[in-house]
C-alpha positions in Angstrom: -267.4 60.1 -54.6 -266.0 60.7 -58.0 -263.8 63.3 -57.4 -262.4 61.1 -54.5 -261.8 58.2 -56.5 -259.8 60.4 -59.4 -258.1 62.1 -56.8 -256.8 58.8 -55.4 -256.1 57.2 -58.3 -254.0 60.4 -59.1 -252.0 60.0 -55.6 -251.6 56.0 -56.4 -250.0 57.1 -59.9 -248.0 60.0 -58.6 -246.2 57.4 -56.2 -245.6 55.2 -58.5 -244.2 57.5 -60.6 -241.6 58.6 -57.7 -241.2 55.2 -56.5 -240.0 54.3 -60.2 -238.1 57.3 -60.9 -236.1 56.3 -57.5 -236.2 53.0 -58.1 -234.0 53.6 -61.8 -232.1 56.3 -60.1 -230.8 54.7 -57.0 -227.6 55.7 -57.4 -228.3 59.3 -57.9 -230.9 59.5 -54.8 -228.0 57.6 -52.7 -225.4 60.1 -53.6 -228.0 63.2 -52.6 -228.8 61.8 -49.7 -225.1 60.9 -48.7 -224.2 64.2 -49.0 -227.2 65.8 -47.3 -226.8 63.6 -44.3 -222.5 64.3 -44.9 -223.6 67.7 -44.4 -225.6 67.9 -41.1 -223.1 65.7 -39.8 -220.4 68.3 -40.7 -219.8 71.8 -41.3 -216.9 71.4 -43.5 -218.0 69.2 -46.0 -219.8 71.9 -48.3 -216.7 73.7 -48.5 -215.9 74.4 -51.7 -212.6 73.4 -51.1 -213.6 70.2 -49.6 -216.0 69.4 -52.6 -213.1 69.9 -54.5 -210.8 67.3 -52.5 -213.9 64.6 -53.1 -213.6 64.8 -57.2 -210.0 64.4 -56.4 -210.4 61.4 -54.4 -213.1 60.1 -56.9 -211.1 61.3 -59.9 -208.7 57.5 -60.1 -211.1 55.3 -59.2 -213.8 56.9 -61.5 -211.5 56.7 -64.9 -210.5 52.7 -63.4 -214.5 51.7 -63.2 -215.1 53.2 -66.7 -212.5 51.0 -68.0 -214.0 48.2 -65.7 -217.8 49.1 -67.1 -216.6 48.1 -70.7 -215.7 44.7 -69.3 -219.2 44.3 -66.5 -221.6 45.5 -69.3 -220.2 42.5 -71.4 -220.1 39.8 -68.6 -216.8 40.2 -67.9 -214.4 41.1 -64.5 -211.8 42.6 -64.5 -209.3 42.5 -61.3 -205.9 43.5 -62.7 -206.8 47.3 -63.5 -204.8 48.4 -60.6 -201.3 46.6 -61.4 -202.2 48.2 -65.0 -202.4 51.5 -63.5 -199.1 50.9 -61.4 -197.4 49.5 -64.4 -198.1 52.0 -66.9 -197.1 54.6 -64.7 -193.6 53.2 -64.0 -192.8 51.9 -67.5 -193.6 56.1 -67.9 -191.4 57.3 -65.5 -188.4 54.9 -66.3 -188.9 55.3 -69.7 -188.6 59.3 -69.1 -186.5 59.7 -66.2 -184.0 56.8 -66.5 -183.9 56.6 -70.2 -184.3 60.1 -70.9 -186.8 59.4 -73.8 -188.7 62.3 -74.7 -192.0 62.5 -72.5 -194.6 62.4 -75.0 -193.2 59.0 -76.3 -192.8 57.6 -72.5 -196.7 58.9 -72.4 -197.6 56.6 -75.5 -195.4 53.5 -73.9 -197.7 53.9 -71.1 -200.8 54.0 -72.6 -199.8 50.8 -75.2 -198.2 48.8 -72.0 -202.0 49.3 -70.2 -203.1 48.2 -74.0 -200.9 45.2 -74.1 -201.9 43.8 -70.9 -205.6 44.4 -71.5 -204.9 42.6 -75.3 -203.4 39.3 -73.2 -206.3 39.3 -70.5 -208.5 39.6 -73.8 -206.6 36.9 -75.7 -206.7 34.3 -72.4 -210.1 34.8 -71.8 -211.6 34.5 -75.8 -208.7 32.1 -77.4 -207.5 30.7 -73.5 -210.7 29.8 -72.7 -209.9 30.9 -69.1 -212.5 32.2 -66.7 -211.9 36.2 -66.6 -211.7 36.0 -63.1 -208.8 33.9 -63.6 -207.1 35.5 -66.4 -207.0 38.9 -64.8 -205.8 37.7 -61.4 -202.8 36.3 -63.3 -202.8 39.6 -65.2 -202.4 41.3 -61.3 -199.7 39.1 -60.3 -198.3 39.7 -63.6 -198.3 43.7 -64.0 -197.9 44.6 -60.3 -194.2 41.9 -60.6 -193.0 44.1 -63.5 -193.6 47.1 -61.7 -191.6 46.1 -58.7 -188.6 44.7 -61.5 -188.6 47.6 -63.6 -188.4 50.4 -60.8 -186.8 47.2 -58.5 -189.4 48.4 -55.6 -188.4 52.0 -55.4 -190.3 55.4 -56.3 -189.4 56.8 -59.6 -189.4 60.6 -60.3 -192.4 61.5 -62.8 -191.5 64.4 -65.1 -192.4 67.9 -64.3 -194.5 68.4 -67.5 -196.5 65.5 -66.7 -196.9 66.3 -62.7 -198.8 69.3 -64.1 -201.9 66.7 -64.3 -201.8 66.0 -60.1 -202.3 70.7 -60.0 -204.8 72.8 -60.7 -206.2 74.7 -63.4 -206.6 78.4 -62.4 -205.1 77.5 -59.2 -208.8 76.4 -57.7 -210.2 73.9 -60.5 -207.9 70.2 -60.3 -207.0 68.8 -63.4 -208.0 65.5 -62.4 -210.9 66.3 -62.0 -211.2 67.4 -66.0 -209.5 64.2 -67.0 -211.8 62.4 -64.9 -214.9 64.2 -67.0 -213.1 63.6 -70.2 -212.7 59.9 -70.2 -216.5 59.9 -68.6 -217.6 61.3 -71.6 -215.4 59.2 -73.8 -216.9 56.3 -72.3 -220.4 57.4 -72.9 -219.8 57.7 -76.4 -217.7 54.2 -76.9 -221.4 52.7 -75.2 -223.8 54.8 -76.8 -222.7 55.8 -80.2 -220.7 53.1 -81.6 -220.4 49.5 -83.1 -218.2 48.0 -80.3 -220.6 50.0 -77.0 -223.7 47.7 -79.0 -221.9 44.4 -78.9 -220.8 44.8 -75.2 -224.0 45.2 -74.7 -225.7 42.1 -76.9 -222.3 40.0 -75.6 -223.4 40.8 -72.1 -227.3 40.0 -72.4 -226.5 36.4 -74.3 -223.4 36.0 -75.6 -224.5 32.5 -77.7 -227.2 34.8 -79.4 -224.8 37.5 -79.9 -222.4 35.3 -82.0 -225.4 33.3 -83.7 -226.3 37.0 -85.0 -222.9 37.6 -86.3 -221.1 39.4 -84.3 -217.4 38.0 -83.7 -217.5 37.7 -79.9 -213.7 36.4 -79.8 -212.1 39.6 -81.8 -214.9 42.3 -79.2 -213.7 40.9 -76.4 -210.1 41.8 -76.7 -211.0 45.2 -78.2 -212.9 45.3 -74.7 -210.0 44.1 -72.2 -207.7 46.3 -74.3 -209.8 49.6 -73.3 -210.1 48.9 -69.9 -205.9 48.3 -69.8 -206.0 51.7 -71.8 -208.1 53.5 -69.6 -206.3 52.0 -66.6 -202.9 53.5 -68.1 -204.6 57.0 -67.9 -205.8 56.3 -64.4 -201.8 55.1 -63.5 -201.0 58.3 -65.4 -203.0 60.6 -63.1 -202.4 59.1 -59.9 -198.7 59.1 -60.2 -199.3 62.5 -61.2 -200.7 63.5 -57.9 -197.8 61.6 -56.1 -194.9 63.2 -58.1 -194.0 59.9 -58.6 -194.3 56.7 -59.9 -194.7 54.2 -57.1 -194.7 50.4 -57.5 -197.5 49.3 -55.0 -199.3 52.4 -56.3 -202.9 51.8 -57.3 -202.9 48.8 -54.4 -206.8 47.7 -54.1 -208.1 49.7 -56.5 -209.5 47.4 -58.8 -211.9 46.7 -55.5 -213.1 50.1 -55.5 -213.6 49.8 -59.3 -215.6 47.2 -59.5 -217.9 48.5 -56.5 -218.3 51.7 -58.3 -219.7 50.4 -61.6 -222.0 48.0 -59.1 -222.9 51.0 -57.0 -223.6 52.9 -60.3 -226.5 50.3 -61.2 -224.0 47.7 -63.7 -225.2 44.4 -63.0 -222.7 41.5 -62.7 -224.0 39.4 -65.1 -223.8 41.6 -68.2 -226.0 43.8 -70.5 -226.6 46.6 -68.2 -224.4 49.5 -67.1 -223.5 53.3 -68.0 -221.0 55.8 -68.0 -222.9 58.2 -65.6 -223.9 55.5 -63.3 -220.3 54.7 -63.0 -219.3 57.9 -61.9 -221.8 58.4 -59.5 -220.9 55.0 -57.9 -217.5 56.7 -58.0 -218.5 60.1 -55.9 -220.5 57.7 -53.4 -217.6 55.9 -52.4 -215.3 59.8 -52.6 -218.2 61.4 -50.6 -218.6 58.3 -48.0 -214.9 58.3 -47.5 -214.5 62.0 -47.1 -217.1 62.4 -45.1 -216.2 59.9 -42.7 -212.6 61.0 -42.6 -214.3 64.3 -41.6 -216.3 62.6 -38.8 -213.2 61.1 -37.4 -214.1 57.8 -37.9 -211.4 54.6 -38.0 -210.2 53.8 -41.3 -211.4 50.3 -40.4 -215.1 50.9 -39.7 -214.4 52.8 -43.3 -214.4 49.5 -45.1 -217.6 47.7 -43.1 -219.6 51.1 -44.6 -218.5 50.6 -47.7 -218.7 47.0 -47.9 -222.7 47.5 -46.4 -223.1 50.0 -49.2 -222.1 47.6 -51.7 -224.0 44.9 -50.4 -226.8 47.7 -50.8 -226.3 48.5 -53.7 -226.5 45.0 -55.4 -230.0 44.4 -53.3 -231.5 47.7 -54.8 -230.3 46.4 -58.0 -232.5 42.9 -57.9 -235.3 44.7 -56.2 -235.4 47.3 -59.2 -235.3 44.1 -61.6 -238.2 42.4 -60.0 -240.0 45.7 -59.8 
């Protein structure tokens, strides 16, 4: 009878174990068992170049939602990442093709004019008092109108030397794909090993306490805007890349898909909880649901009521994992 009674109590702690572990991993057991079920569903999606293809597809959207995770983790939204992206990329291109300034100052344009416009969202939302929902939809209107006057709504030609970043390294492994894991791991560090990844994190759990404990909310919170613009300018930068141009309504939506990534990856919406691997995973969910159902033929509308379910998901997982 006592051997029975251990033996169940070892069963009841065993499941509670898994049921934890998949509970705090929800994203990671999603994405396995997306791409198990992808699998049966379709020969062709373990191809190794089709596993390829999805890091491509995830590769934008990824370095966008890390950006976005710097603004979620400290109770923030941020919905102009995508005119960013566009704008960087054609201030770039102009800069380079139509200017003729040498690339590797068009490059640092880029990445200060995704700066700038994070530094404004920042400035309206601390010193403007305006809701960030707010001040980055005027930030959309904003960036993707001086796209379209800059390049006055046609493609630009992106240099050659920069294009390089839409190839392939070896001719099998996609640069993208590196830049994605690069600002992945930049991200990780910015939230786990320094000063400002802490005070996103104390803004985001209670901003009032965070200030009463001295930190200068105001002066974080534009530091905070201004690396998601920055990391937004790299995303413009590697899209445009893959396009061989720099396009005006490039980047059209994306901030969407940003935002559902780092919510997929486990962020929650109202601050103090989010990572960089989380992120990318959320990212590779939405690639691999994509691909997958591209593979399976299925309507690029019936694409977006998946996605939107998974979302919804996503965020219910989320509050059950809380209560739990």
């Amino acid at each position: 009878m006592a051997t029975d009674t251990l033996k169940s109590s070892t069963d009841t702690g065993k499941a509670h174990v898994l049921r934890r572990m998949l509970l705090d991993n929800g994203a990671l057991t999603a994405l396995v068992v997306l791409a198990v079920v992808m699998s049966f569903l379709s020969g062709d999606f373990l191809a190794t170049q089709n596993l390829l293809n999805i890091g491509v597809q995830a590769a934008v959207t990824a370095i966008l939602a890390f950006g976005v995770t710097f603004v979620i983790v400290s109770a923030g939204i941020d919905l102009s990442v995508g005119s960013v992206a566009a704008l960087s990329a054609t201030v770039l291109a102009y800069t380079a093709t139509t200017m003729g300034l040498p690339v590797w100052i068009s490059v640092l344009l880029a990445l200060g004019t995704g700066i700038a416009c994070g530094l404004v969202s920042g400035a309206l939302v601390s010193f403007g008092k305006l809701p960030p929902f707010i001040a980055t939809l005027a930030m959309l209107s904003i960036g993707r109108g001086l796209a379209l006057v800059i390049s006055q709504g046609s493609p630009i030609a992106f240099p050659d030397s920069i294009s390089r970043l839409g190839t392939t390294l070896g001719g099998w492994l996609p640069v993208p794909v590196l830049v994605m894991i690069a600002m992945g791991l930049i991200t990780a560090v910015i939230l786990n090993r320094t000063y400002i990844g802490r005070t996103m994190y104390a803004i985001g759990g209670n901003e009032e306490a965070a200030r009463l404990s001295g930190i200068r909310v105001k002066r974080q919170k534009l530091v905070i805007y201004a690396l998601a613009g920055g990391f937004a300018a790299v995303a413009g930068i590697v899209l445009a890349s893959r396009l061989a141009s720099a396009q005006p309504q490039a980047a059209y939506g994306y901030e969407l898909d940003a935002i559902a990534a780092v919510v997929i990856g486990g962020a929650s919406l109202s601050g103090g909880v989010g990572k960089a691997s989380g992120t990318l995973i959320g990212a590779l969910i939405l690639a691999v649901l994509r691909n997958g159902l591209n593979l399976l033929s299925v309507s690029a509308f019936w694409q977006q009521v998946v996605i939107g379910v998974v979302i919804a998901l996503a965020v219910l997982v989320d509050t059950l994992r809380r209560r739990a």
